[in-house]
N, C-alpha and C positions, 0 to 999 in steps of 0.2 A: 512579756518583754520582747524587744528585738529579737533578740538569740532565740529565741522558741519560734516567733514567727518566720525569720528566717530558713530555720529546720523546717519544718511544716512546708513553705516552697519549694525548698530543696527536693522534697521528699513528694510530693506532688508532681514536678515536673519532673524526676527520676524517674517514676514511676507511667509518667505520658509517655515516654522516650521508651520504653521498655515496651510497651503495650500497641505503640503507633509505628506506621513508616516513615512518616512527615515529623522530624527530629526536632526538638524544641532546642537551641545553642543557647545558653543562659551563664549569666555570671552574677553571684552575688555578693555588695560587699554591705562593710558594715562600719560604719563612722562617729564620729559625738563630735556635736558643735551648736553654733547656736542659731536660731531662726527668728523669725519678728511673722506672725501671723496675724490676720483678724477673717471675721466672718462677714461677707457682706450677701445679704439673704438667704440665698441656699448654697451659698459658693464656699469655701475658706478660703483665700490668696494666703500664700505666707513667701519670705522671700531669705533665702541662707545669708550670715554675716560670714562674712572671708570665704572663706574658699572651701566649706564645707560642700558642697555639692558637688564640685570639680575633682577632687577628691576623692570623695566615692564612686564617680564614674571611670574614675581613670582603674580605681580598683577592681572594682566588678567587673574591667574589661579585660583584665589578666586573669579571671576565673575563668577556671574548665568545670563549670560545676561545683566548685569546693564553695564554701563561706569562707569570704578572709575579709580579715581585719585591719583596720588601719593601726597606727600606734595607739594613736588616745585611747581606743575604745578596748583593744587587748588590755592596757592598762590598768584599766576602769573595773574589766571582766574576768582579772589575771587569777581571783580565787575559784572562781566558778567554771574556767575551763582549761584546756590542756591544747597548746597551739605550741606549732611550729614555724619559725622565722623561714622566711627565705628571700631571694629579692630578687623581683621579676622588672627585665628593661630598667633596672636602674633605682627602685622604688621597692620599700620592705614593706611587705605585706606577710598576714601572720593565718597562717590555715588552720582550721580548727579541726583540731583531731577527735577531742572527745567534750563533750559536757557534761561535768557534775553534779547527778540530781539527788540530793538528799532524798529516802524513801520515808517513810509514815513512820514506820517502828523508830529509826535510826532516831529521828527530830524527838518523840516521843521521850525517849529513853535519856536524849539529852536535857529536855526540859525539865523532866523530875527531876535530875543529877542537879539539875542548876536550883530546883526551890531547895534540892534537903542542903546546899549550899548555904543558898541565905538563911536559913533555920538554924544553924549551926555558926 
């Protein structure tokens, strides 16, 4: 999903920055909205409806490095992670602090609970 690939940039160019002298300045954000694409040979064109793309550029240019979110998409991600509001120049954007990752046993352990559920 977004949020994973996200992480994974983040944590990639953190990591060039750390390792290099020639600093990589980056901001990433993160949006939901809608697009109209198609494939024309080896190309895809696609093209944002309203103001999705404007948006996220304006966001990702008030990152220092963090992932932040715009509303919709904190909205959308509000069970799966743990952000904090804040508003930069005027505009609320939401940093993410942590991501919620269900491990193997946890899912496991819920799954049974849910068949002897229906069983019952």
């Amino acid at each position: 999903n977004g949020l994973d690939t996200a992480e994974k940039i983040q944590n990639i160019l953190t990591e060039h920055n750390k390792m290099f002298n020639q600093k990589i300045d980056f901001g990433i954000s993160l949006n939901h909205g809608t697009i109209v694409g198609k494939q024309e040979g080896d190309m895809f064109k696609f093209m944002s409806m309203g103001s999705l793309i404007t948006i996220s550029k304006k966001i990702a240019s008030f990152s220092k490095g963090e992932i932040l979110l715009s509303d919709k998409i904190n909205d959308l991600l509000r069970l799966n992670i743990k952000t904090e509001k804040e508003m930069r120049d005027g505009t609320a954007v939401f940093i993410v602090k942590s991501i919620k990752r269900e491990n193997e046993e946890a899912r496991k352990f819920i799954n049974k609970f849910m068949e002897r559920q229906k069983k019952e």
